[in-house]
C-alpha positions as CSV (number, residue, x, y, z in Angstrom):
1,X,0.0,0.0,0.0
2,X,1.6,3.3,-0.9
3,X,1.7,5.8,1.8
4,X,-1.0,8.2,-0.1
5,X,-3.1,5.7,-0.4
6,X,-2.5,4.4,3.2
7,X,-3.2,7.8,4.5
8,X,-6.5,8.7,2.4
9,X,-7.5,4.7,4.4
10,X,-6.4,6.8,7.7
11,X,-8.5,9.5,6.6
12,X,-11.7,7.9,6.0
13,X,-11.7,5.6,8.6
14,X,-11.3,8.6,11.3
15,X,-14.4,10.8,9.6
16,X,-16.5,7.5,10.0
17,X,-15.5,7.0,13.6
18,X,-16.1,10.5,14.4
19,X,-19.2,11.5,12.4
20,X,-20.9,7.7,14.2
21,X,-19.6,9.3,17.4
22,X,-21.5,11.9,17.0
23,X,-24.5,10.8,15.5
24,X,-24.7,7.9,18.2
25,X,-24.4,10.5,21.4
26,X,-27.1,9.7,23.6
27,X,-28.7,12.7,24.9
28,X,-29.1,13.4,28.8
29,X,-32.7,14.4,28.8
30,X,-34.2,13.8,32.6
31,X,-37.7,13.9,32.8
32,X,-39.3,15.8,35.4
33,X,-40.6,13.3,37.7
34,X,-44.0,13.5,39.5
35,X,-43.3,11.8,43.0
36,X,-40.9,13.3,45.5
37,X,-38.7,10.0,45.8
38,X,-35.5,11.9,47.2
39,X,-38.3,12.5,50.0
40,X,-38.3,8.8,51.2
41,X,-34.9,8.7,51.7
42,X,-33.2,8.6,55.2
43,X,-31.1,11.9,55.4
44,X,-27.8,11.0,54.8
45,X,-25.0,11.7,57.9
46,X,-22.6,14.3,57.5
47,X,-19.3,14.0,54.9
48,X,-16.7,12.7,57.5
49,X,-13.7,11.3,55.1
50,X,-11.2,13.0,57.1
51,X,-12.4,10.9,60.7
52,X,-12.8,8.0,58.8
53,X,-8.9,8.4,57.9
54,X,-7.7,9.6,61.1
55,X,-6.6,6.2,62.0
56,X,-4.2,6.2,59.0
57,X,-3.0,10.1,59.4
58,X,0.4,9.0,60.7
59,X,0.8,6.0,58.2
60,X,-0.2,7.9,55.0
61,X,2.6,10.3,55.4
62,X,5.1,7.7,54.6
63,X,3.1,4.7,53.1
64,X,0.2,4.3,50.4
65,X,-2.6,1.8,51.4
66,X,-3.6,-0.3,48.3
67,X,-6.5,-2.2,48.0
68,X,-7.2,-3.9,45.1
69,X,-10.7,-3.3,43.4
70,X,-11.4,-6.6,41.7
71,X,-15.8,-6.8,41.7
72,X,-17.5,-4.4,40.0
73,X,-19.9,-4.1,42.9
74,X,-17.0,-3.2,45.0
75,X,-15.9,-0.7,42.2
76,X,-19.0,1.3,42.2
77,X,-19.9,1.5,45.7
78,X,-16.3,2.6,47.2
79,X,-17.1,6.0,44.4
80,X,-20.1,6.6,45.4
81,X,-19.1,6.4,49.6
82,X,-16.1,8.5,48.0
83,X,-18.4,11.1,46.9
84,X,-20.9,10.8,49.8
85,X,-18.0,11.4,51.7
86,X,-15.6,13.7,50.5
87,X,-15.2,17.3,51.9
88,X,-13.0,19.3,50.1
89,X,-12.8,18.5,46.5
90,X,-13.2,15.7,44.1
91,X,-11.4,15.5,40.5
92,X,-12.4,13.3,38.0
93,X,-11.0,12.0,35.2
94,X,-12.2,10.0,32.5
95,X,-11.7,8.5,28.8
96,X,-15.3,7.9,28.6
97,X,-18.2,9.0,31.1
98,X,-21.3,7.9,29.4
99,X,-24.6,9.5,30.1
100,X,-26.5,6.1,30.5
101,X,-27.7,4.7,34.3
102,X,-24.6,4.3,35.9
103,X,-23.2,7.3,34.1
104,X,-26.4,10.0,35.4
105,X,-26.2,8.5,39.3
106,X,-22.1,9.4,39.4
107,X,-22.6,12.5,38.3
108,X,-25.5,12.7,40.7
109,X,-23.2,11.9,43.3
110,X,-21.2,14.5,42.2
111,X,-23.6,17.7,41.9
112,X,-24.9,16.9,45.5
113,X,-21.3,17.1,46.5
114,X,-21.1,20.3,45.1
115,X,-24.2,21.4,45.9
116,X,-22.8,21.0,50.1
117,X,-19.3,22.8,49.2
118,X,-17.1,20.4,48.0
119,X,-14.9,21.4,44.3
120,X,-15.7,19.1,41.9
121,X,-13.4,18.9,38.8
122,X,-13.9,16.9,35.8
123,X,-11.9,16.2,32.9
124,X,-12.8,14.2,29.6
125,X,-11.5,13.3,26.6
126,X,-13.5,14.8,23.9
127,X,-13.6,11.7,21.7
128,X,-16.6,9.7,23.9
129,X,-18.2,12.5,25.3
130,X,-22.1,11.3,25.5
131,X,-23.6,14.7,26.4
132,X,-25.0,17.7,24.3
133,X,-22.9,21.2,25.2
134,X,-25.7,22.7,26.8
135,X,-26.4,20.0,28.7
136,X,-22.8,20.2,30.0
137,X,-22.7,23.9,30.6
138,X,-26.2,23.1,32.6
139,X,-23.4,21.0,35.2
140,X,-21.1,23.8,34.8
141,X,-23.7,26.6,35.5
142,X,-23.1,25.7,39.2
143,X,-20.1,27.1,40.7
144,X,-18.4,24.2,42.1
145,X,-18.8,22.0,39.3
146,X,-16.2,22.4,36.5
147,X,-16.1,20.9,33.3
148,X,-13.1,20.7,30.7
149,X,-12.6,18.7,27.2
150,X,-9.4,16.6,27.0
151,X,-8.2,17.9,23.1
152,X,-11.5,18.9,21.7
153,X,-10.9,18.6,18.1
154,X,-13.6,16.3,17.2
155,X,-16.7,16.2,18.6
156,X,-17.9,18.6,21.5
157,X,-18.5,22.7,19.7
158,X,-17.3,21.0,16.3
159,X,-19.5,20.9,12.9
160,X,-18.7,18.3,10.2
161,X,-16.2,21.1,8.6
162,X,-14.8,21.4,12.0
163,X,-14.1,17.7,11.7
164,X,-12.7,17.6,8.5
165,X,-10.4,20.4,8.8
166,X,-9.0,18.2,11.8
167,X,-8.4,15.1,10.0
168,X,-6.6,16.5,6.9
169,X,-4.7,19.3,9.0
170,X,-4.0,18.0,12.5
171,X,-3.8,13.8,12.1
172,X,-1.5,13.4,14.6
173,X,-2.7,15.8,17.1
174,X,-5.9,14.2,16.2
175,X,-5.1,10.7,17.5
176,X,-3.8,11.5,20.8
177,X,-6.4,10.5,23.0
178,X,-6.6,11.3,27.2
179,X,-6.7,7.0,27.8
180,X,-6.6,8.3,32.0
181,X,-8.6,7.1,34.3
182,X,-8.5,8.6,38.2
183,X,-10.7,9.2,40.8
184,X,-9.2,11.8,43.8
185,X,-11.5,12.6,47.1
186,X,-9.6,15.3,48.7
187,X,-6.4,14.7,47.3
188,X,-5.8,11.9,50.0
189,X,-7.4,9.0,48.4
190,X,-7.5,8.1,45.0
191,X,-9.2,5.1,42.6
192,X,-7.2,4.3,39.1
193,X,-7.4,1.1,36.9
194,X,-9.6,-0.1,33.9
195,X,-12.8,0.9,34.9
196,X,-14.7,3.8,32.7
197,X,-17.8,5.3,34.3
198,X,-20.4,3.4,32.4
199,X,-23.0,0.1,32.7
200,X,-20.5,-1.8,31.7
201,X,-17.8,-1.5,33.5
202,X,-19.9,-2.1,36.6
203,X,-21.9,-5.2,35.6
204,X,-24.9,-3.3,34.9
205,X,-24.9,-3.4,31.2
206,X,-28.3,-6.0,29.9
207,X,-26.0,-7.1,26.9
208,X,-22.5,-7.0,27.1
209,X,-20.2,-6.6,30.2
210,X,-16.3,-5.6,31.1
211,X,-14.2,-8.1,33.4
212,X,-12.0,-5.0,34.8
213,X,-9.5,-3.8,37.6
214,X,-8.8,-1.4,39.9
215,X,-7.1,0.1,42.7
216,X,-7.5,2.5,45.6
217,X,-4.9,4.0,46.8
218,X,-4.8,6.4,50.5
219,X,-2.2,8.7,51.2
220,X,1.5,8.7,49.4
221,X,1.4,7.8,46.2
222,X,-2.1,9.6,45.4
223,X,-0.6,12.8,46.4
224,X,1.2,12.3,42.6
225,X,-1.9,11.0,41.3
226,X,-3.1,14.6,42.4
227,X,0.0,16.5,40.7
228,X,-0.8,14.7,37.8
229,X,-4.6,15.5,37.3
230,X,-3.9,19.4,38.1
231,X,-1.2,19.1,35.2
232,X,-3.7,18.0,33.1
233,X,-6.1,20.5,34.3
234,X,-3.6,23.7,33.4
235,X,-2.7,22.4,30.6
236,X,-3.5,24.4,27.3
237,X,-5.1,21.2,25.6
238,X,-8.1,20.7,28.6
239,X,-10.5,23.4,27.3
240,X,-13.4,25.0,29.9
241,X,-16.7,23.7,28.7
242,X,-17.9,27.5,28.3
243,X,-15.0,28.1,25.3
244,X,-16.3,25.0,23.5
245,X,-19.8,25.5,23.2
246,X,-21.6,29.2,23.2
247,X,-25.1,29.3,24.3
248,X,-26.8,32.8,25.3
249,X,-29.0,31.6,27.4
250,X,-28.5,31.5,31.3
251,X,-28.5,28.1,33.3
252,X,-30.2,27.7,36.4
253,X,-28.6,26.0,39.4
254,X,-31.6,23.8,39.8
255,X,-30.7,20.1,39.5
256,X,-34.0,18.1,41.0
257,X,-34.7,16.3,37.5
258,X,-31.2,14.6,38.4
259,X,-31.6,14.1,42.0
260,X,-35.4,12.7,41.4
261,X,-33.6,10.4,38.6
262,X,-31.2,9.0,41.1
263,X,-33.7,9.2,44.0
264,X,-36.1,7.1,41.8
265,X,-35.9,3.1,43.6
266,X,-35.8,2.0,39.6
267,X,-32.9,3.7,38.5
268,X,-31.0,3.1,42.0
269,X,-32.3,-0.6,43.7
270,X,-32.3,0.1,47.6
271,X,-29.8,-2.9,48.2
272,X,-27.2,-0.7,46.6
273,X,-27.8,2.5,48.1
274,X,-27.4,0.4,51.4
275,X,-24.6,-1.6,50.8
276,X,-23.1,2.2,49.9
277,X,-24.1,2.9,53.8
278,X,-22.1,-0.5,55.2
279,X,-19.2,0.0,53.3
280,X,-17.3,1.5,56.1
281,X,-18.2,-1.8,57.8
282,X,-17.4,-4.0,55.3
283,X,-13.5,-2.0,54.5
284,X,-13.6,-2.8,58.5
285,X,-13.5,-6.0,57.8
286,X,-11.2,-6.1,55.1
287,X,-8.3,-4.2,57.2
288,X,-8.6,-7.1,59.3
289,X,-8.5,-9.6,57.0
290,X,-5.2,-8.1,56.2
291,X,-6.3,-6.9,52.3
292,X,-5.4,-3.1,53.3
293,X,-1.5,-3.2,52.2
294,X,0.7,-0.5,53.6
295,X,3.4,-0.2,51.2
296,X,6.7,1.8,50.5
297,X,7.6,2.3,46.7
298,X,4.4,2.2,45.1
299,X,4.8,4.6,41.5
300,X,1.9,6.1,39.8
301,X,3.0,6.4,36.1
302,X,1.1,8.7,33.8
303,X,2.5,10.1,30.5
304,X,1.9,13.9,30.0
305,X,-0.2,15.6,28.3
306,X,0.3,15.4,24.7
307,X,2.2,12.8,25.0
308,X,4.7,13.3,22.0
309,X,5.5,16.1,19.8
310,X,4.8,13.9,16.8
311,X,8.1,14.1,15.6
312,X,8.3,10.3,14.5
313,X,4.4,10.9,13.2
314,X,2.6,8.3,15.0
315,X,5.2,6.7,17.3
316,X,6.9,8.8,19.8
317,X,6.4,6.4,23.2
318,X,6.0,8.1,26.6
319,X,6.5,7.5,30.1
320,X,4.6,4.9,30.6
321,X,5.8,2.7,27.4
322,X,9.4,3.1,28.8
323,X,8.9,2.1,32.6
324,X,7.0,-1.1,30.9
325,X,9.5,-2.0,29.3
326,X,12.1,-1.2,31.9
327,X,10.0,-3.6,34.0
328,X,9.6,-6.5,31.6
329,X,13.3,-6.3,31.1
330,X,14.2,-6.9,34.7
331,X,11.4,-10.0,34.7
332,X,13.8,-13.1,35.8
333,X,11.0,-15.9,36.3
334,X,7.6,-14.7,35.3
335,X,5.5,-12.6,33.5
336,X,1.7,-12.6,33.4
337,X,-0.3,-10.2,31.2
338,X,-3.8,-9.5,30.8
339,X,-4.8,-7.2,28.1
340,X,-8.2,-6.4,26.4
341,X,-6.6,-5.5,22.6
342,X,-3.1,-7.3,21.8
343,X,-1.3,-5.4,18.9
344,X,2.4,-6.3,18.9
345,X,5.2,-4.4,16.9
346,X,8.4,-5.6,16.5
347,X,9.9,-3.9,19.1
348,X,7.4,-6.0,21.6
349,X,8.0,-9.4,19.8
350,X,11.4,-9.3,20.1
351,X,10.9,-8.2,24.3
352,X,8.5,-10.9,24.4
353,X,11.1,-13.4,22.8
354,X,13.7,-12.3,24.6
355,X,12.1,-13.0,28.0
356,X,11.2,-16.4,26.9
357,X,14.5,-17.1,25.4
358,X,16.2,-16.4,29.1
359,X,13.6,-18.6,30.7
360,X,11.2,-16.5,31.8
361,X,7.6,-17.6,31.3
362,X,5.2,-15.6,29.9
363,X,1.3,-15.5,29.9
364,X,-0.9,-13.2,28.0
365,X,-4.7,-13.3,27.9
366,X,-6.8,-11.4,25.7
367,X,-10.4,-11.1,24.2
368,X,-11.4,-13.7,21.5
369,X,-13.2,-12.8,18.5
370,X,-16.0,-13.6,20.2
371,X,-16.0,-11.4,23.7
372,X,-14.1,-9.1,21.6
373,X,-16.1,-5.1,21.3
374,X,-13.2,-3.7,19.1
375,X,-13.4,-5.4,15.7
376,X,-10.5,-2.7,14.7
377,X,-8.1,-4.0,17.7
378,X,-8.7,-7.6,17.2
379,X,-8.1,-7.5,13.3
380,X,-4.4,-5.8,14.1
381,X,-4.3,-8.8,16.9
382,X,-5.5,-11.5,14.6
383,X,-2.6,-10.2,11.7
384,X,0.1,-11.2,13.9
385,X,-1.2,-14.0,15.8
386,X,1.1,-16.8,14.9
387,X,4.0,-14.2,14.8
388,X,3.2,-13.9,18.5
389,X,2.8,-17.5,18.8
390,X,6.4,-17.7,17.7
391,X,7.6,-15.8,20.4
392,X,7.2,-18.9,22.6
393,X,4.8,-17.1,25.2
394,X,1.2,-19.7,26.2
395,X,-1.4,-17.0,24.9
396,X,-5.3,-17.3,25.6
397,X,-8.5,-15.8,24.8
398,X,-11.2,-14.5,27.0
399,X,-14.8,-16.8,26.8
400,X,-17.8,-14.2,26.0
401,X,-19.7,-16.6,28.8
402,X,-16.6,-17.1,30.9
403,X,-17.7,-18.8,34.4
404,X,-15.8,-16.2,36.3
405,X,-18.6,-13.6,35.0
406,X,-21.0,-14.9,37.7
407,X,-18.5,-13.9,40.2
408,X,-17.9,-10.8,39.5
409,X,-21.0,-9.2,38.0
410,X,-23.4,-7.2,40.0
411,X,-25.3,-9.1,42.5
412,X,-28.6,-7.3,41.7
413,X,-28.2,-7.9,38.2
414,X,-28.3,-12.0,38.5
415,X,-31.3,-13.8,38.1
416,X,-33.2,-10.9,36.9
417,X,-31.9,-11.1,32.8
418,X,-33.6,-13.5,30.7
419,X,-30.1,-14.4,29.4
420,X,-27.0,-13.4,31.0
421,X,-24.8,-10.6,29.2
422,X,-21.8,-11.2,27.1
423,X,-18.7,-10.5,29.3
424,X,-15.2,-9.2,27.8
425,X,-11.9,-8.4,29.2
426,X,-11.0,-4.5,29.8
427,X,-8.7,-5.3,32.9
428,X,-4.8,-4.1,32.0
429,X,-2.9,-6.0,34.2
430,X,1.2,-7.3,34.9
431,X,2.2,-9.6,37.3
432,X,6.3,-10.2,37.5
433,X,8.3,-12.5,39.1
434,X,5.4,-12.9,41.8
435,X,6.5,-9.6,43.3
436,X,5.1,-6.7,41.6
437,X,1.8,-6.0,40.1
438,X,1.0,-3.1,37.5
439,X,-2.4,-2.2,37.3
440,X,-3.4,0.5,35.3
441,X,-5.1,2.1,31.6
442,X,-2.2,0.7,29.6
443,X,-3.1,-2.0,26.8
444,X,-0.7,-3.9,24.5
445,X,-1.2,-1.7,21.2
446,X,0.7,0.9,19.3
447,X,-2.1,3.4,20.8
448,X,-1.5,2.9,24.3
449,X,2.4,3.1,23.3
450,X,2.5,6.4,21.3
451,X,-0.4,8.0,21.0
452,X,-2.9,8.0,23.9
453,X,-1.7,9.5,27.1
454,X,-1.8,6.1,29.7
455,X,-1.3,5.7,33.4
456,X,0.2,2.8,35.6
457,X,0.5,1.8,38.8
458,X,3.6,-0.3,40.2
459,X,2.3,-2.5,43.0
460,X,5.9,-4.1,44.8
461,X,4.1,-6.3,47.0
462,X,4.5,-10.6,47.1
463,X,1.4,-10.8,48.7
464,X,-0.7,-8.6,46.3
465,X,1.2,-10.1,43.5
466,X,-0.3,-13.1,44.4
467,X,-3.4,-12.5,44.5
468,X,-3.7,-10.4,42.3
469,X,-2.0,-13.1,39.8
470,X,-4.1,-16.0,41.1
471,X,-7.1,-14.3,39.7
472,X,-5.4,-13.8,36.2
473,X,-4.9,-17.8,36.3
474,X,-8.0,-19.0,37.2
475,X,-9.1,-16.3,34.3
476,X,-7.0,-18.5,32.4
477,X,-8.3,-21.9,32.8
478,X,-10.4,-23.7,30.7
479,X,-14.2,-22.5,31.7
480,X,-12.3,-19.2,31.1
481,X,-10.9,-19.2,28.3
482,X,-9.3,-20.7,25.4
483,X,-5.7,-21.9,24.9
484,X,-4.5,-20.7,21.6
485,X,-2.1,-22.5,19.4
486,X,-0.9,-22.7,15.6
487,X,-3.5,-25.2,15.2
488,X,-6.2,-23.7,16.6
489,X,-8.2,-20.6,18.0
490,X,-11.6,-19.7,18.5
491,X,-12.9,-17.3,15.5
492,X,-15.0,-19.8,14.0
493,X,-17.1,-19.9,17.3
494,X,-18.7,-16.5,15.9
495,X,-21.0,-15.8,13.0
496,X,-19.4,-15.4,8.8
497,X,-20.5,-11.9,9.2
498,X,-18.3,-10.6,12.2
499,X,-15.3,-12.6,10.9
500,X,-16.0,-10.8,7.5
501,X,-15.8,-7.8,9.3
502,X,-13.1,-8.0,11.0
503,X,-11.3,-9.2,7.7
504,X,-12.6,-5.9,6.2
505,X,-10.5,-4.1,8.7
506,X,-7.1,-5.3,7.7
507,X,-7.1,-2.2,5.9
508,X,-6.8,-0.2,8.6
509,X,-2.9,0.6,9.7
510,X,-1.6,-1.2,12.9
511,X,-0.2,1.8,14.0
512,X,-3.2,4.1,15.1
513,X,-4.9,0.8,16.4
């Protein structure tokens, strides 16, 4: 393919993304409801996050304390206690931050925090952004609720000239995408991983589900995890909501439609809302079952904004991509990888074959064909399967009705679908040499290497390592998924017409996958 032609490919494969972006936006329209359900509720106590850390005041100075966020239930309800609890401010910042169920009650959570004092900041790429302008600058109106776009040069203020004066001018700048995901309560304690703030990545979804991963972290290291989201927040390529999109009218401060949503015992079950109130109980119980880790030496990783000046057009690296590496390299027994999209280059062949030529063996798990939501990614996976297979490294793909999805989706959800959803893997996990976890936004592709700004986590901890690597196994096995060889793989499990599609895509360069 010559490189005009492979860019015009580039070109129109973008505009399609972008203009089905748009068109596809659901719109956040709350109707007004007729029953006072926020009335039935019991007042909630008092924000109190600082007592609640007291306790910890002397360790946090020194240490960070992990906890691993494995369920999705578990996920969800330590935000929203966040939230319920925070008292000074609370940044957020998100790749994608839909406007469906889960999407409306966060930022519920969120205006009523703002609506008692507390700063609330939140940042989002501009590329998923689910909400109309005014509808944002209706969040904004209030004035301790901020909104900014992460590199708005595609969807949120733009018209389809807007658009195409981006793609043909500005490719580069284009594709670099804000891939972070954090979560910060009074810069003290702060939530990072896989997880989005959508169904999905929760267990709510009716169709199709995430297995994911995170992590909370209190004290030390989310101190940097709050030096990186202000970094993002000055910087000239986060964008106030109110430049973006320009509206004459003026927004009132009255958000009742919202809280009457999330009040409403159909949009929010009461188990939830009171297994939100025994949380403090149940983390109780999990400092002394010994799961709260104090730890020296835990790193928060996150490239800058930006990323690269685009001087090697779409490669570049970043932080991130280097400490990976830097890791992988010191790797003397082990190495076990979970990874939703699986695009290797030559340079991360040749570290994968390395490792297993020195003895070191090496586990990757990915989606199938079949659990897979990215037909792009997994046609740039399926190109260099066997070439990956040559590396020497056991690979496997993710079941779409993996057992483990029983385990981890939300309990109010089972037993109430007629069929269960369709479960794929989002978590972006490392386990080396049994001592050090990475848990973070990072996935195996030229896009999480070059272009889209990533964060880590470096866990050094044996027993968290463990763990944490246990679960990656038993992900592994055979109820799981499948174990992939030369001689066989799963694509044929799914219909002509999505392998069709996903052979259609080969046209689409490796490099912005």
């Amino acid at each position: 393919m010559s490189k005009t032609i492979a860019k015009q490919v580039k070109i129109t494969v973008l505009l399609c993304l972008f203009i089905a972006t748009t068109c596809l936006a659901q719109e956040l329209r709350i109707p007004v409801s007729q029953f006072d359900h926020c009335g039935k509720l019991v007042k909630q106590p008092p924000a109190n996050l600082a007592q609640h850390l007291m306790p910890f005041s002397e360790k946090m100075l020194t240490h960070t304390g992990v906890y691993v966020l494995e369920e999705d239930t578990e996920s969800l309800l330590t935000r929203a206690w966040l939230s319920e609890n925070a008292e000074q401010t609370i940044d957020v910042q998100y790749f994608i931050f839909s406007t469906d169920n889960i999407g409306l009650i966060a930022i519920d959570y969120l205006m009523k925090a703002a609506e008692r004092g507390v700063k609330v900041r939140v940042l989002v790429d501009d590329i998923m952004v689910e909400a109309n302008g005014d509808e944002l600058l209706k969040l904004a109106a209030h004035p301790n609720f901020e909104i900014k776009i992460y590199n708005p040069t595609a969807n949120i203020g733009k018209n389809i000239v807007d658009k195409l004066i981006s793609i043909t001018t500005n490719f580069h700048g284009l594709n670099q995408r804000m891939h972070n995901k954090t979560f910060t309560v009074d810069g003290k304690v702060a939530i990072t991983g896989g997880r989005n703030l959508a169904d999905e990545y929760f267990g709510y979804d009716h169709q199709y589900n995430f297995r994911d991963r995170d992590v909370m972290l209190i004290g030390g290291v989310s101190t940097e995890i709050q030096r990186s989201f202000d970094q993002f927040w000055h910087h000239e390529l986060s964008v106030p909501i109110n430049k973006l999109v320009s509206i004459k009218q003026k927004f009132s401060t009255d958000y009742s439609a919202l809280h009457q949503y999330a009040c409403n015992p159909d949009n929010f079950v009461p188990e939830v809302r009171a297994a939100i109130a025994d949380l403090p109980n149940v983390y109780k119980q999990v400092q002394q079952a010994g799961d709260l880790h104090w730890l020296a030496g835990v790193e928060y990783i996150s490239d800058v904004p930006g990323k690269n000046a685009g001087d090697d057009f779409l490669g570049g690296s970043g932080l991130s991509t280097q400490r990976l590496i830097s890791l992988l390299k010191q790797a003397k027994t082990s190495v076990t990888i979970q990874t939703p999209y699986l695009i290797t280059t030559s340079v991360g062949k040749n570290l994968l074959k390395a490792l297993v030529a020195r003895g070191v063996e090496v586990k990757i798990l990915t989606n199938s064909l079949a659990s897979n939501d990215n037909l792009e990614a997994f046609s740039g996976y399926q190109r260099d399967r066997d070439d990956l297979l040559d590396t020497g490294i056991a690979l496997y793909e993710f079941k779409p009705d993996a057992q483990i999805r029983k385990k981890i989706m939300a309990d109010v959800m089972q037993g109430k679908l007629a069929t269960m959803p369709i479960f794929g893997l989002h978590a972006k996990t490392l386990v080396i040499d049994d001592n050090i976890s990475v848990i973070g936004t990072f996935n195996f592709d030229p896009r999480s290497a070059n272009l889209n700004t990533e964060s880590i986590t470096i866990i050094p901890s044996i027993e968290i390592a463990k763990k944490v690597k246990q679960g990656m196994l038993e992900e592994m096995a055979p109820e799981n998924a499948w174990r992939i060889t030369k001689d066989f793989n799963p694509d044929h499990t799914v219909s002509r017409t999505k392998r069709l599609r996903v052979k259609l895509r080969r046209i689409v360069p490796k490099n912005i996958l």
